[in-house]
C-alpha positions in Angstrom: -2.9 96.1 256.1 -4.6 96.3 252.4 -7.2 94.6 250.7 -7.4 94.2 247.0 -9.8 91.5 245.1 -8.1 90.2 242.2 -11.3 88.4 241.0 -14.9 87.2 242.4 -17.2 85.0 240.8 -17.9 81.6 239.8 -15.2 81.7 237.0 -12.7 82.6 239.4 -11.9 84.1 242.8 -8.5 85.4 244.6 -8.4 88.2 247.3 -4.9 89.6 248.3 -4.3 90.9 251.8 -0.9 92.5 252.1 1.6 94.1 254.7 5.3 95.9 254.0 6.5 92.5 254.7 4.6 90.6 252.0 1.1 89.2 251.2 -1.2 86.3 250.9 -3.4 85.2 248.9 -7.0 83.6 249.6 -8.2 81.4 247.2 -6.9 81.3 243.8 -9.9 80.2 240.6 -6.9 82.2 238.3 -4.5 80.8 235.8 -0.9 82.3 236.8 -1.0 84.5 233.7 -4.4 86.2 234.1 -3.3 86.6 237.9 -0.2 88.2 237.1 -2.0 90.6 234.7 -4.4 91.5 237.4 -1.8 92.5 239.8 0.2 94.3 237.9 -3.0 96.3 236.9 -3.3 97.6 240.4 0.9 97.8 240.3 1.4 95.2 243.0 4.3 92.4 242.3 3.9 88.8 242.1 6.7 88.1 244.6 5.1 90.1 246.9 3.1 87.1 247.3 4.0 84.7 250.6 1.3 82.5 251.2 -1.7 80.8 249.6 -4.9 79.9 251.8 -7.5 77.4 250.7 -11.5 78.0 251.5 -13.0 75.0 249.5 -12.2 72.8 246.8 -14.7 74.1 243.9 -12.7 74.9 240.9 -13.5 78.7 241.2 -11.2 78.7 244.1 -8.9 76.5 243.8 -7.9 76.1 239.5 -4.7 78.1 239.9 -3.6 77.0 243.2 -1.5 74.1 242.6 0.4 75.8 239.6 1.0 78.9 241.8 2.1 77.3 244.5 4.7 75.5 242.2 5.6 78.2 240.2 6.1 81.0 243.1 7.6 78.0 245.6 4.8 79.2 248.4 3.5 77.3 251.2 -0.9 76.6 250.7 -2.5 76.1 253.8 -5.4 74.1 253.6 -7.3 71.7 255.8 -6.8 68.1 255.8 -10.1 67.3 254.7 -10.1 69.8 251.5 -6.3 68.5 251.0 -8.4 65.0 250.3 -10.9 67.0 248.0 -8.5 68.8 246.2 -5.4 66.0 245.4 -5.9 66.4 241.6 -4.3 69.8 241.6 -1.2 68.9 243.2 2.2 67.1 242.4 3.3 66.0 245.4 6.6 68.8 245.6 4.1 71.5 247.1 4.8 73.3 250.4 1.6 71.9 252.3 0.6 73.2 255.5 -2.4 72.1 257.2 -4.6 74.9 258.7 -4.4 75.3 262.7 -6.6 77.6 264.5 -3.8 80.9 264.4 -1.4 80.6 261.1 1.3 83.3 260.9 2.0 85.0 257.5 3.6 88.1 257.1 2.8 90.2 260.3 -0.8 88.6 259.8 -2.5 86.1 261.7 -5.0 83.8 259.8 -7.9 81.9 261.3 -10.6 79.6 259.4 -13.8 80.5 260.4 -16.8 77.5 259.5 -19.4 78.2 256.9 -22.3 76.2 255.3 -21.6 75.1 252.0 -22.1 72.0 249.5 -18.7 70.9 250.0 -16.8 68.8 251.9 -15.0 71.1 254.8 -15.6 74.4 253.8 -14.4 78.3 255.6 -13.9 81.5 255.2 -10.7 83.1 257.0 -10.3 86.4 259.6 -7.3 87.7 259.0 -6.1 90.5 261.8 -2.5 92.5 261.5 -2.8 93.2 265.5 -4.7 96.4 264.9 -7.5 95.5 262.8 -9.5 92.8 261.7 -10.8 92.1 258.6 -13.0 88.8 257.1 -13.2 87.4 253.6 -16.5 85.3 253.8 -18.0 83.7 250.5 -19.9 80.6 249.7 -22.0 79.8 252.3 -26.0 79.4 252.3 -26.9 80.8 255.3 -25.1 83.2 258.2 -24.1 80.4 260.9 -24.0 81.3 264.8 -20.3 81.7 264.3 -20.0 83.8 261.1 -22.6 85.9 262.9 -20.2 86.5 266.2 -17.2 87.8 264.0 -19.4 90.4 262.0 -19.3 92.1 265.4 -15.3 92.8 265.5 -14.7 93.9 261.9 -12.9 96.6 260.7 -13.7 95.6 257.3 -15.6 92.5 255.2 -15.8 90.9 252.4 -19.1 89.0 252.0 -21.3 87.2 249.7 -24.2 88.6 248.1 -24.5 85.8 245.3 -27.8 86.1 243.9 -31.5 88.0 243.6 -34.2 85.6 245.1 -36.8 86.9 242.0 -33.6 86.9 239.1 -33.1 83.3 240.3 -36.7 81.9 240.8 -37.2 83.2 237.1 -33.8 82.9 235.2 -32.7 80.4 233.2 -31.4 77.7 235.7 -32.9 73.9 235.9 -34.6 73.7 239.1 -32.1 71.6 241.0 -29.5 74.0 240.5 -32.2 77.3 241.9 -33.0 74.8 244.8 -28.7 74.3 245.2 -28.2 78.0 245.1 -31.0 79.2 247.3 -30.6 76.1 249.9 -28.4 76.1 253.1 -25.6 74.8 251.4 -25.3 77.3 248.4 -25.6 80.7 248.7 -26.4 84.1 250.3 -29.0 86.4 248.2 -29.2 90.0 248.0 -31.9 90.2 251.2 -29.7 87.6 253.5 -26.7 89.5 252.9 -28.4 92.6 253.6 -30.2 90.8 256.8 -27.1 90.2 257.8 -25.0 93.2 258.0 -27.9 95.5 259.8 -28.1 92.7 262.6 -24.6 91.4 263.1 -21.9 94.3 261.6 -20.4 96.0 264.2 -20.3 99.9 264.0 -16.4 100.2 264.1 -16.3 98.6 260.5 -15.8 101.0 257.9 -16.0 99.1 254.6 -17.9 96.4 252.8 -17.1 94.5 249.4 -20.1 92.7 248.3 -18.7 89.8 246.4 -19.3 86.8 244.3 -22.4 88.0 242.7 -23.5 85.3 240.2 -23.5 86.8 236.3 -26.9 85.5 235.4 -29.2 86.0 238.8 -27.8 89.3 239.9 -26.6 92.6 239.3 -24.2 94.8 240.9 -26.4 98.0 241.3 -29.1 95.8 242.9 -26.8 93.9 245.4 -25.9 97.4 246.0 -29.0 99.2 246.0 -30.1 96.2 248.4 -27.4 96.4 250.8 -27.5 100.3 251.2 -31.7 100.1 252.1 -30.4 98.2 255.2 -27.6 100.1 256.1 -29.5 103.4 255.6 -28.5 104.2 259.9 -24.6 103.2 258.6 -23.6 106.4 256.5 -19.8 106.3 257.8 -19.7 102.6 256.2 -18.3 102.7 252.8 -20.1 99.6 250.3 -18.4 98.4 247.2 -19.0 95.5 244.8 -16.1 92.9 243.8 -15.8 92.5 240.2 -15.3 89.6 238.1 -13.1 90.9 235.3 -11.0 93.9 236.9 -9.5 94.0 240.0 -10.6 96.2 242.9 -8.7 99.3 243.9 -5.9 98.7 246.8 -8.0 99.7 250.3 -5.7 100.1 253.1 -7.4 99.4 256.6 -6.7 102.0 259.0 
């Protein structure tokens, strides 16, 4: 199983998880041509891709989805609810498959996994090849009971660490939108996220993608920097940080 992020970040987000059989592809905020440039930056192929899986209906996940989906002819499986949220980005000729609690793609099985977020049904997906386990989790305000439980049987993780509590509290934003970002619904800071992986990460994962870090209230050597002084005890875990602009390097989970 490999991991690459294509893009993360409120102007667009897509993470592909491949096998020898194929890949699919969480989330897509990308137009088809900035998508295909992406992956064939990091020499992967377009066709490669199977499958498209839905987390919310924000526009960061979900602009390129619908064109995609036509485009490549691949199934999007999405829940019913965010299928409501999300009807202005489809035709009606799509391959729609609602999500179930297992979904089957390419040697992989996919399962939503609830967050908190100001949306209307939102998730973040576990996606296991029978050997190892790895989560993409974004967009959620605070670590619920069950995103908690499945940091304990990771191999590997991509999480949220959206924002600095002081960046924030003194940038630029109106105070509705700091209040949004730091509430329950919004998102994970530096100090959750860090919170976080030194209580709930279980020691057979291995690596961590800090991603979604927000351009104006964060930056990528202090999500770092802030992650690694509460993972100090972890040395055998490698961290990384997802970028907005340039994909990630391929990791293969082993």
């Amino acid at each position: 199983m490999e991991l690459t992020i294509l893009a993360s970040g409120s102007k667009g987000n897509a993470t592909l998880i491949s096998t020898a059989d194929g890949g699919l592809l969480i989330d897509n905020g990308l137009s088809c041509r900035e998508l295909y440039r992406r992956l064939e930056m990091v020499e992967l192929n377009p066709a490669s891709i199977q499958a498209l899986f839905v987390t919310h209906e924000h526009s960061d996940h979900i602009k390129g989805v619908g064109i995609l989906a036509r485009k490549m002819r691949i199934p999007v499986y999405i829940k019913r609810s965010t299928l409501a949220a999300t009807r202005n980005i489809f035709r009606g000729d799509e391959d729609i498959r609602i999500l179930e609690e297992h979904n089957e793609v390419c040697g992989l099985v996919v399962s939503p996994l609830q967050v908190a977020h100001d949306v209307v049904d939102p998730c973040a997906f576990l996606v296991s090849d029978g050997r190892r386990k790895l989560a993409v989790i974004t967009d959620l305000g605070f670590p619920t009971k069950a995103v908690q439980h499945e940091l304990g049987d990771l191999d590997a993780l991509v999480i949220e660490s959206n924002h600095c509590p002081a960046m924030l509290r003194n940038g630029p934003y109106p105070w509705f939108l700091k209040q949004r970002i730091s509430g329950r619904h919004g998102h994970l800071s530096n100090i959750q996220t860090g919170e976080m992986l030194r209580e709930h990460l279980g020691e057979k994962a291995r690596l961590v993608y800090l991603a979604h870090l927000s351009e104006q209230n964060n930056e990528p050597e202090l999500a770092l920097a802030t992650a690694q002084s509460y993972l100090e005890h972890r040395p055998q875990l490698t961290l990384k940080v997802a970028g907005q602009y340039e994909p990630s390097a391929t990791e293969s989970i082993l």
